[in-house]
N, C-alpha and C positions, 0 to 999 in steps of 0.2 A: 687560335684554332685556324688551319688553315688547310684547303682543302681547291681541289682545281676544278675548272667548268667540265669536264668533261666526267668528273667523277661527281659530280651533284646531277647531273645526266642519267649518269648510273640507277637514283631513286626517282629524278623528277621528267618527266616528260614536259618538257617547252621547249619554246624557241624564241624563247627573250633573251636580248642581245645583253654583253657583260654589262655595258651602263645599266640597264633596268635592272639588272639582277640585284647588285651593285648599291641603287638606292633603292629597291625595293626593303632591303636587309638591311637599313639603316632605318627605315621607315618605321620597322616593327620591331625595332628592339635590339637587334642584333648589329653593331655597330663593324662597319668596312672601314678597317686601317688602311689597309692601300690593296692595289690588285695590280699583281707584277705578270709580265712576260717574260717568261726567261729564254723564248728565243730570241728576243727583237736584237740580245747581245751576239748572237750567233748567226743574224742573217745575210751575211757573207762570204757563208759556209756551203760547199755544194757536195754533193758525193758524186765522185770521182774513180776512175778505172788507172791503175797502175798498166801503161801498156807493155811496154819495159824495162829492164832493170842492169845496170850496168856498174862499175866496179867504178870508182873514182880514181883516176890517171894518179892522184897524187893522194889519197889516201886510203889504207884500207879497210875501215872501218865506214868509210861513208858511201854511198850511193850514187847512181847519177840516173834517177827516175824521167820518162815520158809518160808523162798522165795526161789523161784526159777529162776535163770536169763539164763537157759539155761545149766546148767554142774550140774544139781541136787540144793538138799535143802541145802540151809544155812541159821544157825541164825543168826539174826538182832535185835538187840536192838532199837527201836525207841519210841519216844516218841510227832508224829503227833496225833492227836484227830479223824483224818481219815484215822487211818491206821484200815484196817481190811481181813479176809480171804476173798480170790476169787476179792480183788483190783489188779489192771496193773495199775504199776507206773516206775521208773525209777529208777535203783540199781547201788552205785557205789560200784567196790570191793575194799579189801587192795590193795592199791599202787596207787588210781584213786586222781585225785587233784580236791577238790571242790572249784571250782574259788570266790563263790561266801561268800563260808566262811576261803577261804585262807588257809587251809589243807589239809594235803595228809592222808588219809583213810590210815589208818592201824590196826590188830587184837589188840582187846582192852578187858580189864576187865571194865564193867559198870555196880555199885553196884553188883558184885561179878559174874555175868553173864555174859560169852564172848559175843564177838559182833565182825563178822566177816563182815562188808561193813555198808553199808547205803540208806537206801534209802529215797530219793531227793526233796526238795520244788522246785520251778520253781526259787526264789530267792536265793538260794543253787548254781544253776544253771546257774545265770545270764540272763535266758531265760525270764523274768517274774518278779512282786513283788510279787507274789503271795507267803507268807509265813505260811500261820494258817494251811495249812497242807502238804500233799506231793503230788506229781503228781499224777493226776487221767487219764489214760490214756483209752482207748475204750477197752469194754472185748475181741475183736476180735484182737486185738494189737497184734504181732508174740514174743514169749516169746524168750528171746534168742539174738533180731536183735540188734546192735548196734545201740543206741536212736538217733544220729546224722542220721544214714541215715532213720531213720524211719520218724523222723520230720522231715527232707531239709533239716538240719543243712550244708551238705556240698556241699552249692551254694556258690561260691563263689562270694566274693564280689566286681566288681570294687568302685576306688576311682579313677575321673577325675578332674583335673582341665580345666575349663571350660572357655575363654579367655572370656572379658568386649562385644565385637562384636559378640558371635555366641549366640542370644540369644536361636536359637532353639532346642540346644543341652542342654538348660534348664530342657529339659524333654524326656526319655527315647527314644522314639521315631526317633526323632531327629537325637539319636546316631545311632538308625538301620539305618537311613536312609542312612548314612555318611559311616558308613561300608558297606551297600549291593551298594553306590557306588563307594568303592574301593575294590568291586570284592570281596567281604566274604559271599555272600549268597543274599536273596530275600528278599524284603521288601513285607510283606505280607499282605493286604487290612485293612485299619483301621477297618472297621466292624469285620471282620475273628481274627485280634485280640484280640476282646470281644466277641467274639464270639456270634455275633450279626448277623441279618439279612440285618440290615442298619444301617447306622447312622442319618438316615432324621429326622427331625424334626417331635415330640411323637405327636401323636393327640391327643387331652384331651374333657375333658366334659367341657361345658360351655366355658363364655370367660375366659382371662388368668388375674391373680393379678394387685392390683393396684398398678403401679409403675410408676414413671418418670425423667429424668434425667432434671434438670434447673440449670445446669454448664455442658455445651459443652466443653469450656475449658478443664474441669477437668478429664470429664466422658463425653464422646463423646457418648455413649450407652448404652445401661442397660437393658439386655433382662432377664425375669424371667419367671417360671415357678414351680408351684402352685404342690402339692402332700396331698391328702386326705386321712387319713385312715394309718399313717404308724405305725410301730412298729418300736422302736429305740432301739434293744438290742446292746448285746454282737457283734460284728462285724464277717465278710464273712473272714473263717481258711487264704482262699488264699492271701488275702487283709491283714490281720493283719500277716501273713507270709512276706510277701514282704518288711511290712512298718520294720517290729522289726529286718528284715536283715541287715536293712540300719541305725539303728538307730531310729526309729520312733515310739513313743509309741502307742499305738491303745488307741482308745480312746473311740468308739462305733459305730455303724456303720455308721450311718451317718456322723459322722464326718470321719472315715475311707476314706469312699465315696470322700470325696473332697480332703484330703490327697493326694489319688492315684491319683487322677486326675489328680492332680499338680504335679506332681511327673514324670506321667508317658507322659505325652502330655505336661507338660510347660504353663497349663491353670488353672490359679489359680479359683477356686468359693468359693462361701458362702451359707454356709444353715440357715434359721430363722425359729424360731419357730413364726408361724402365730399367734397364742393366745396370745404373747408379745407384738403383733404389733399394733398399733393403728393408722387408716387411710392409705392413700395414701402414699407410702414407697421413699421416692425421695433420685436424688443424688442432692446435693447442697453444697455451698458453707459455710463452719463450720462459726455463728456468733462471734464476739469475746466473748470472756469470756466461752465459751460453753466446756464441760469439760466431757468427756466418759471412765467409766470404761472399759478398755481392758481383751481378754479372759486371760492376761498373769497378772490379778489382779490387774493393777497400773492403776490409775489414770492421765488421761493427759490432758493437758489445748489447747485449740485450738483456732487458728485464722483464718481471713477471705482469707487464701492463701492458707486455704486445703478442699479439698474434701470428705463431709462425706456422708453418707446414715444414712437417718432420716424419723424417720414420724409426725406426726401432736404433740407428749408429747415430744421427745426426740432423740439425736443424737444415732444410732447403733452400727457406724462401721467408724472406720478410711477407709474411700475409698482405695482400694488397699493395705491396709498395715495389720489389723488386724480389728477382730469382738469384738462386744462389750459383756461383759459379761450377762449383763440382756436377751439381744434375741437371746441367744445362747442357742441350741436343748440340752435337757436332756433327762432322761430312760421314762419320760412321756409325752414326744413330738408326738401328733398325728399327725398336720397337719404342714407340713414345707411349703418354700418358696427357690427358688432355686434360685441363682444371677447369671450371666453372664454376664460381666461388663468390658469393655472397658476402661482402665486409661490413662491417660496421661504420657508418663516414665518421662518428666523433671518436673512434679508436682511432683510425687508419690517423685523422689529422694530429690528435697527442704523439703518434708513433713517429710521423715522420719528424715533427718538432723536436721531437727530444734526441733522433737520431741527425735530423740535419740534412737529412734524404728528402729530393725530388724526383717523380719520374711520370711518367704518363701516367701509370697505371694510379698512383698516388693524386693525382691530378683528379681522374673522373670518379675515383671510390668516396675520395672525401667529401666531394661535392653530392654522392649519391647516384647508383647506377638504378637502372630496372629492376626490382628484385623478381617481375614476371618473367624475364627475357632468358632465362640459365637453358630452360631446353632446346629455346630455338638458338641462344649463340651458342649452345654446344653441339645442336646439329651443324650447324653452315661450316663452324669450325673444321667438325669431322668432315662433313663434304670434302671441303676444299681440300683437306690433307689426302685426301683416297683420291681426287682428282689429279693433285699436281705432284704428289708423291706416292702414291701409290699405297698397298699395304690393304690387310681386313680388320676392320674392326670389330669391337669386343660389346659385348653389353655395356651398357648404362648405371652405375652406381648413382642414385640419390641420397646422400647422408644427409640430414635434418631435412629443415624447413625452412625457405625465406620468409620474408615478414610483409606478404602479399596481401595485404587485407585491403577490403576495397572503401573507400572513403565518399558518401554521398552529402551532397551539398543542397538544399533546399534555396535554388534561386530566385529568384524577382526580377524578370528582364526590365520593369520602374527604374533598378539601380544604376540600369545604362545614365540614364536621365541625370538624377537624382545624385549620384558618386562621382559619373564621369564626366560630366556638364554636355554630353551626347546624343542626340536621339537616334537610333538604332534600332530599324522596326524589327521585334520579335522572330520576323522569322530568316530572317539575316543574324539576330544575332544568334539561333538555333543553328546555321549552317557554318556559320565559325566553330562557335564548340566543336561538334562533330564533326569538322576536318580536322578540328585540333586534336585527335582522338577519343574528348568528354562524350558518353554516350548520355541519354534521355530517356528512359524506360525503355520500350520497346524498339526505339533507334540506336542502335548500337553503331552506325557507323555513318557517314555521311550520304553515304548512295541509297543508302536505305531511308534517304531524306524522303519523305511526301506532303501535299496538305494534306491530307488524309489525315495521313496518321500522324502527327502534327496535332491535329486540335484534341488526338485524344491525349495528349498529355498533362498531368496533373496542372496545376496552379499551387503554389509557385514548382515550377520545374525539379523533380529530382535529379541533378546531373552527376555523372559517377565519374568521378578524377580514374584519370586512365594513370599506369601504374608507374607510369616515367615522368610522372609531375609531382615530386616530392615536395613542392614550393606552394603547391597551392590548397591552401588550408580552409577557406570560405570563400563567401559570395562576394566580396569586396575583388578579391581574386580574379573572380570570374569577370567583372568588370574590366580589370586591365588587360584582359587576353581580347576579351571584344572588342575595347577602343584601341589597342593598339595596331591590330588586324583591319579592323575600322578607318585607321587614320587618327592619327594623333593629330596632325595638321589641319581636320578639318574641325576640331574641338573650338569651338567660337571664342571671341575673345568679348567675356563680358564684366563692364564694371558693377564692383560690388558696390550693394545699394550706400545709400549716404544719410545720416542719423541726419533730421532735420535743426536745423539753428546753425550755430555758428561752430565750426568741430575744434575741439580743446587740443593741444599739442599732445603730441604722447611718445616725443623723445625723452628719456628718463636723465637727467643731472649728466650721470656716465657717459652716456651718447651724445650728449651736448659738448661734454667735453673732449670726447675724442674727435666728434667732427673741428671742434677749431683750433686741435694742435694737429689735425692733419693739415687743414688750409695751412697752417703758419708753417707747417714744415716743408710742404710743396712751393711754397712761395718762396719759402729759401732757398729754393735750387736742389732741395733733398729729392732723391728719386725712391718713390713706396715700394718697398717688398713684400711678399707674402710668402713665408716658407711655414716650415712644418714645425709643430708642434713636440713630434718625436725625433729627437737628435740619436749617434751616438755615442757611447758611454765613453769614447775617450772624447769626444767633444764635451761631454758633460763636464765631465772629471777637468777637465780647463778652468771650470768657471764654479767647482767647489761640488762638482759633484752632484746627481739626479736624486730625490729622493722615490719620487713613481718610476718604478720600473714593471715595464709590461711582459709577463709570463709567455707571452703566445706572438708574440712581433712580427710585422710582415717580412720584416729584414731584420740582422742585425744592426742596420745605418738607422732602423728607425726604433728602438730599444728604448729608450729612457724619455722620458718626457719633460720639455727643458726648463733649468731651474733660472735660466738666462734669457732676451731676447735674441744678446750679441754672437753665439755659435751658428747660427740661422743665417745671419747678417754676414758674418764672417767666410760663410762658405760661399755665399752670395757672390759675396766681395772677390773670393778667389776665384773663381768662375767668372767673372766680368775680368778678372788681371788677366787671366789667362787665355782670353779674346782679344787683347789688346787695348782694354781701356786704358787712359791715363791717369785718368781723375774719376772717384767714387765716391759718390755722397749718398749713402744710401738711409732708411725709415722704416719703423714695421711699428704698427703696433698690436699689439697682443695680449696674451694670458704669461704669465711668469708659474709653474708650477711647483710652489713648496711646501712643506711639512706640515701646515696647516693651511693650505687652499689654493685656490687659484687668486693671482694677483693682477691686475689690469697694468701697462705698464708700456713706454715708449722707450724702444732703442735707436739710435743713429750709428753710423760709422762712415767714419771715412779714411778714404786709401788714397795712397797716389800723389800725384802733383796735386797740392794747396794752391800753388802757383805759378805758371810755366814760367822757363826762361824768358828772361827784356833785359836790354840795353845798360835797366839801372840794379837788378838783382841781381844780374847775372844767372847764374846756374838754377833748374827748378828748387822750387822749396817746397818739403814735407809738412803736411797738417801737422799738428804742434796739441799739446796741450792747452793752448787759450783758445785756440778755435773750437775745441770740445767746447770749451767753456761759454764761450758767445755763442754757440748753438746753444746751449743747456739753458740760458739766461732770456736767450728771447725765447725759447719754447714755455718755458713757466710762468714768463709775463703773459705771454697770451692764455696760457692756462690759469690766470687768475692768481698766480701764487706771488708774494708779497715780497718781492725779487730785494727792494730796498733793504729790508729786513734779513735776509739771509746770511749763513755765516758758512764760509770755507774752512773748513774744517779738515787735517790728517789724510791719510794717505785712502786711496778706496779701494783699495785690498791686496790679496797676494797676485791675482790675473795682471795686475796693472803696473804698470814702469813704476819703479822706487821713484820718489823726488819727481815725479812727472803728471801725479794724479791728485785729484781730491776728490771731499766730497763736498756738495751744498744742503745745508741744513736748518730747519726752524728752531731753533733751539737746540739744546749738546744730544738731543735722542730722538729727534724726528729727521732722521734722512728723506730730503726728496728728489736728489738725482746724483749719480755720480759720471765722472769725468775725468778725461786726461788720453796718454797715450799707454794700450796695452802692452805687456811684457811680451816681451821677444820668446819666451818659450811658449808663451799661447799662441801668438802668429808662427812660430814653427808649424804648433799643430795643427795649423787650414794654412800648408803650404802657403804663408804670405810673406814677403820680404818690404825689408823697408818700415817705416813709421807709421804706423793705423790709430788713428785718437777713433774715440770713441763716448759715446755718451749713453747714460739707459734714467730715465726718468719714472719715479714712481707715481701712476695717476693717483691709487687708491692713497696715498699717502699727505694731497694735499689736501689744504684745507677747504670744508665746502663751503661753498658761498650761499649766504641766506639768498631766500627769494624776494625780489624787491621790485613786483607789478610788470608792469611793461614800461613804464615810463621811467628816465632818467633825471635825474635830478636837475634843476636848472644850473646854467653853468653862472658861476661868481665869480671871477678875476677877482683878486686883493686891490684895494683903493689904493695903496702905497707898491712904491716897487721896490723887489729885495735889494738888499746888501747884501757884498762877497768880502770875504776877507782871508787873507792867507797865512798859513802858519806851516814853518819847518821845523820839526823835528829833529834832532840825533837821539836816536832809537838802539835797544841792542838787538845782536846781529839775530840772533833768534824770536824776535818778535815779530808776528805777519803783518803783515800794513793792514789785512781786514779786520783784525781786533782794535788795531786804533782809530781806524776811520770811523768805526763800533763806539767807540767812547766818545768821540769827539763830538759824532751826534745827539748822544744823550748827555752830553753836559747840560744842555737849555733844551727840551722838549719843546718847549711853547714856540722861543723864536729861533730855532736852528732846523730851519726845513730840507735842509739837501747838506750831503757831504762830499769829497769825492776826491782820491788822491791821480795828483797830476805831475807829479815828479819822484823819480829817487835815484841818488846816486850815492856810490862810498866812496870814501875818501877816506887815506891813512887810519884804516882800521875799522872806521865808522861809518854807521848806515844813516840819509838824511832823507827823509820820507816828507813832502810838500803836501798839505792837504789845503783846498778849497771850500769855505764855508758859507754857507746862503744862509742867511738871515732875510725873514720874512716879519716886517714889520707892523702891528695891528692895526689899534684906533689912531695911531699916530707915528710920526716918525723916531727912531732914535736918536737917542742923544750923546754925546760924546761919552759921557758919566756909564750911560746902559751899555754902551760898545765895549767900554774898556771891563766891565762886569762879567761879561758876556765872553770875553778874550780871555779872563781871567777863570772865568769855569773850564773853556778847553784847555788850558795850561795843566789847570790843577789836574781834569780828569787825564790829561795825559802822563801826565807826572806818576799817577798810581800805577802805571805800566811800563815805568823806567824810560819813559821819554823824558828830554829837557828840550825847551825852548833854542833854538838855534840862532845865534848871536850873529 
């Protein structure tokens, strides 16, 4: 939402400077993105008197102007079609930057003629498309002023974010309202703001348009109002000022007109051109197959679950979302039709969903307009049209009813206390309500505040939600409009009481163990991510595809809910390449979301240089599949899992490089991590080049550890020290070294306490796998007899796996 100081002026009477405004609107809720100048770009711009105009010796299309911008004549080469003597237009000097053509003005030779500045198109400018000539500005224009402040250029601009629940800050208004009642100034009478006499409903000639609403549903009301006679030029300076402050192109005045509206009140309307129209104009229910060109040129197919405005040939206008291109007002529109139209917001939102349509009017319907407000936006409407366009208008048609019912809340001003941890004497916080438009019996409005009459109000408070607070449903409610009016900042900071004795832990197994493979993964130079939960569907479809998928999605990027950590990680990843990192070691941990539940679950990845260029490697090297693997191997030792014991296992899936990946396993059907380097067609799809390893760890999957006090066992060293002995192998070529190093251990459980292979190389055909054996000897030492026993079990157990002893 964005809107400029001088148009919150417009409702609010202060004189607090943009800083105060600025945090005041962050204070209470309404959060400031940034607040732009858009002349500070332009203040080297002066407006300027063409004094004469001369033919260019050597070309004929260019100029050779004496202007004046205030400090005397200078020449100007230009070459507008409407540059001439005695024109006010807008000079930039040498050194001025023309944003719009991306250069800094400097003294130049053009076809042999100096040329000291320029003077300016409005698209030069950025203020305008306006390019086939230069600024025409009024002869009485002050020669000399800086062009920013002569246009408004330097209103500054807020930019609010605007929360899903305050619909009424949808429109300027709103925002004064919210500031003058946190004490920044006066909310000044919606007429006095348009400086109007009233805002009552216009009296017209004759009766009013034919229209009707026959989907309550949809469109609960439809009030219109007829204008004869207009003229639809060029739009009202102040109206096309305000919209191009904020981003809004003017478009003509009548369309200007409904623009501001919406803009400025949070009351979207529509204008028809009545000689398009054919018959009785209704709101109804779109039949299938029914298909309406929009003002934004696209074509869209409609069904029996949206709401359009049609007449007796053809559908006009997506009900509350946009107008249709054909009875849409042009430069030869005489006679209009003015809409004020009540929507349904959980129509309007399924409608645009399924069509894929955004647009202002969509924006504040779904969120929820006034449904009090239709006769006074439909008076200011019609005002302004019979002002800046002229024309008589028509009577007033009301078709239905909106859904105006008034909603009373029995407060407890206690719950300041008690809810908000606040104290906020009662008659403060009666004088927030009631700026906030909440009335109180017989106080209906804040000026009408007294003690008096004050004490004759019930206990607890009947307060009456005024009819543009759709959000606030109870007393709890009414709580957070007083303290945040109040001051959220001054809410004290107090500790909660503490259970006497000694306080029991109450991180759960889960949390236990995510906090100590986070320590283990930060300590290994991993850096934590946190991305989103909702991926999409071609990132899903990578990694085998989403099975939650969300009906109503903010985006399509956030569509499916991910069945992976690694797509999160992965876009991470390319977002850090594409900054220039080198090296990426990246961590999340999370929820995994599949077919039966959500899973607890640690991904890693890494991009990049593994290892930069040196003297002895030479060229950088790429992460590799062991590095997956030695990340994977200390993460699960810190997480308890019984690393010794694990088996490598097959490939770990279709996402991941053939021959490049595995898994680690407790046995052939408990997976608890997989690893290696992903397939080149899933780093296609997150734009990454080059080799990405990758790890994802199952937490829910290991084993849980009994609980075993707080004290650890005393430590025992063995009285005896091991023995190592070493055994080679010739293995076949298809046998993994980790199923024999597997056997070799369990030939002697009792005294073969470690295993570990430390060599392999082939030779003529054949594979020679070296392992390392620990023997851990008990009440006594070995004896040559027990060794050669002992030698003789890894023989054998190797032997059953097609190994033989190496000679």
């Amino acid at each position: 939402m964005k809107f400029t100081l001088s148009w919150l002026k417009q409702h609010l009477d202060t004189d607090a400077s943009v800083d105060t405004v600025a945090d005041t609107l962050t204070r209470i809720g309404l959060e400031v993105e940034g607040v732009a100048n858009p002349g500070a770009a332009l203040a080297d711009f002066r407006v300027a008197r063409v004094l004469t105009a001369e033919r260019h010796p050597e070309a004929d299309k260019l100029q050779v102007l004496s202007v004046d911008a205030g400090d005397g004549p200078m020449q100007v080469v230009c070459g507008a079609p409407n540059a001439r003597a005695g024109l006010v237009g807008v000079f930039g000097p040498p050194g001025a930057y023309v944003p719009g053509a991306d250069i800094t003005l400097k003294v130049a030779a053009i076809r042999g003629v100096e040329s000291r500045g320029m003077m300016c198109s409005a698209r030069e400018l950025q203020i305008g498309e306006g390019h086939e000539g230069i600024i025409e500005l009024p002869a009485d224009a002050p020669v000399g002023t800086p062009y920013p402040d002569y246009a408004g250029l330097n209103d500054p601009v807020f930019d609010i974010s605007v929360t899903p629940n305050r619909q009424d800050c949808m429109g300027v208004r709103g925002i004064a309202r919210d500031l003058a009642a946190a004490g920044l100034g006066t909310l000044k009478p919606l007429a006095a703001a348009y400086h109007m006499s009233n805002v009552d409903p216009v009296p017209g000639d004759g009766g009013g348009p034919d229209v009707a609403t026959l989907d309550p549903d949809g469109c609960s009301a439809f009030y219109a109002q007829a204008v004869s006679g207009v003229t639809n030029g060029e739009g009202s300076w102040w109206i096309a000022r305000q919209l191009k402050a904020i981003g809004q192109k003017p478009i003509s005045a009548l369309v200007d007109i409904t623009n501001f509206v919406s803009i400025d009140l949070g009351r979207p309307l529509h204008v028809y051109d009545r000689a398009k129209l054919s018959g009785t104009l209704v709101a109804r229910k779109a039949h299938p197959g029914e298909q309406v060109l929009a003002l934004n040129g696209k074509t869209y197919a409609l069904d029996d679950t949206m709401t359009v405005i049609a007449d007796d040939r053809e559908v006009h206008d997506i009900g509350g979302i946009m107008g249709g291109e054909h009875s849409g007002v042009s430069d030869t529109t005489t006679d209009v039709l003015i809409e004020c139209a009540y929507f349904d917001p959980e129509n309007i939102a399924r409608t645009g969903q399924k069509l894929l349509l955004t647009s202002d009017a969509r924006t504040r319907f779904e969120r929820g307009v006034d449904p009090a407000f239709l006769d006074q936006g439909l008076s200011i409407a019609t005002q302004l049209v019979v002002e800046l366009c002229g024309g008589t208008p028509s009577g007033i048609t009301r078709a239905g009813a909106p859904p105006a019912t008034k909603h009373v809340i029995l407060y407890d001003p206690h719950l300041c206390d008690t809810l908000g941890g606040l104290h906020v004497p009662p008659e403060q916080q009666a004088r927030i309500l009631l700026s906030l438009g909440f009335t109180m019996g017989a106080i209906d409005h804040a000026d009408a505040y007294s003690d008096a009459l004050f004490a004759t109000v019930e206990r607890p408070w009947p307060v009456t939600v005024p009819s543009w607070r759709r959000d606030v449903e109870g007393a709890p409610d009414l709580v957070e409009e007083v303290i945040r009016i109040a001051g959220l900042d001054k809410v004290p900071a107090v500790p909660l009481p503490r259970v006497p004795g000694v306080a029991r832990p109450t991180a759960t197994p889960e949390q236990k163990l995510e906090r100590v493979v986070r320590r283990t993964a930060a300590a290994r130079g991993l850096s934590e991510a946190v991305t989103w939960s909702f991926i999409a569907e071609d990132q899903a479809a990578a990694f085998g595809g989403g099975v939650w998928t969300l009906t109503n999605p903010i985006s399509e990027e956030l569509k499916v809910m991910r069945p992976s950590l690694l797509p999160g990680l992965l876009a991470a990843a390319e977002r850090n390449a594409k900054r220039g990192a080198t090296t990426i070691r990246l961590f999340e941990i999370g929820r995994r979301y599949l077919g039966d539940g959500e899973h607890p679950a640690l991904g890693v990845v890494l991009a990049g240089e593994a290892r930069g260029r040196d003297w002895q490697a030479g060229k950088a090297q790429s992460f590799d599949a062991f590095d997956a693997k030695a990340e994977a191997l200390a993460l699960l030792a810190a997480a308890g899992a019984p690393v010794a014991n694990l088996q490598v296992m097959g490939e770990a899936g279709e996402e991941w490089h053939p021959g490049q990946s595995g898994t680690l396993r407790l046995g052939p059907k408990t997976v608890l991590a997989r690893f290696g380097v992903l397939h080149p067609g899933v780093l296609k799809a997150f734009d990454l080049s080059g080799a990405v390893a990758a790890v994802e760890i199952y937490l829910d999957a290991l084993p849980a550890k009994r609980a075993s006090g707080f004290m650890r066992a005393a430590y025992t060293p063995p009285a005896l020290q091991p023995v190592t002995r070493d055994f080679a192998f010739l293995v076949p070529a298809e046998l993994a070294a980790g199923d024999l190093v597997r056997a070799v251990k369990g030939a002697d459980k009792t005294a073969i306490v470690d295993t570990r292979l430390f060599d392999r190389f082939v030779k003529d055909e054949q594979t020679s796998l070296a392992i390392e054996v620990t023997l851990q000897p008990g009440a006594k030492s070995f004896t040559d007899e027990a060794l050669k026993a002992i030698a003789d079990k890894v023989v054998a157990a190797a032997a059953k796996l097609g190994a033989t002893l190496r000679g």
